[in-house]
C-alpha positions as a printed Julia matrix, in Angstrom:
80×3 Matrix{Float64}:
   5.83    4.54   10.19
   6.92    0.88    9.43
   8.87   -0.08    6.59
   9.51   -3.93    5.49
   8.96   -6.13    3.15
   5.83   -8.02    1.85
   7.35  -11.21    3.08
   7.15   -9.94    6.95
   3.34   -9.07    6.28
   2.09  -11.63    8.23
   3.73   -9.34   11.65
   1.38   -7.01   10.91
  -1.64   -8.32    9.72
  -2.75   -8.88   13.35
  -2.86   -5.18   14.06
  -6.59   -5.22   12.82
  -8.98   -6.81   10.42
  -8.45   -3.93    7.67
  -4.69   -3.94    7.48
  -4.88   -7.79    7.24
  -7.27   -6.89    4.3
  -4.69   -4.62    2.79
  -1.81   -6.98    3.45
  -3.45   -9.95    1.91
  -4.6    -7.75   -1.11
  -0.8    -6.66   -1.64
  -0.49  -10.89   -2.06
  -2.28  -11.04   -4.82
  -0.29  -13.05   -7.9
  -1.51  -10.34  -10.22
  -1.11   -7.05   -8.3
   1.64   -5.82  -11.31
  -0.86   -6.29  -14.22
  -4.13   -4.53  -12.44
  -5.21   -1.2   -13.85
  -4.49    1.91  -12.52
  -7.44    3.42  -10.36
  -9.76    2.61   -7.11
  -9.82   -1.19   -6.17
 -12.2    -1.89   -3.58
 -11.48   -4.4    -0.93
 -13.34   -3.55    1.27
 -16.14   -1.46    0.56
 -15.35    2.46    1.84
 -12.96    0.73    4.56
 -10.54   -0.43    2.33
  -9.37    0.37   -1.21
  -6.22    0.01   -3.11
  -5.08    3.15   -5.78
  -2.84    1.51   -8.01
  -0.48    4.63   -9.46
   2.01    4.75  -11.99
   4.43    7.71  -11.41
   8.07    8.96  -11.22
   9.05    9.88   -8.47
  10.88   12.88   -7.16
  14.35   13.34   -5.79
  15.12   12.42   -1.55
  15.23   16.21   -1.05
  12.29   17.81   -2.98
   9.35   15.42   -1.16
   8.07   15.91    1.96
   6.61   13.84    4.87
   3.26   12.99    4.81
   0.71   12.05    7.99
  -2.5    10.49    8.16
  -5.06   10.92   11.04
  -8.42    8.99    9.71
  -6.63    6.17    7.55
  -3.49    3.92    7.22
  -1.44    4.09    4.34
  -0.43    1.04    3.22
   2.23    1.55    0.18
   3.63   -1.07   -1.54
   6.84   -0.22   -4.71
   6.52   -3.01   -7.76
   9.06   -1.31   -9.77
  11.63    1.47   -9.01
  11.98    3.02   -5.58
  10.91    5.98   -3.33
């Protein structure tokens, strides 16, 4: 897992040509006013769910893991 902030994006957009994708998506000026729901990027490589949710307490999540896919996760508002 990596956790930073947009502004060190560019570190990691050289990991491959889909997580630059994602990265430069997350720069978009209007990312806070886009609709929830699928955004495609990138066809059925990459895709953006925009979500609006609270969020649970430190102790009642869990840890999640992904084997097929990155999950990029960027907060607007609030925190995790």
């Amino acid at each position: 897992m990596i956790l930073d902030r947009i502004e060190h994006a560019a570190l990691y957009a050289p990991l491959s040509a889909r997580m630059k994708a994602a990265l430069e998506f997350l720069g978009r000026p209007d990312l806070a006013t886009l609709p929830l729901g699928r955004h495609e990027i990138d066809g059925e490589n990459v895709h953006a769910s925009v979500q609006a949710y609270t969020t649970r307490d430190r102790g009642e999540g869990r840890h999640e893991a992904h084997r097929r896919h990155i999950d990029v996760q960027c907060i607007l508002e609030g925190s995790e």
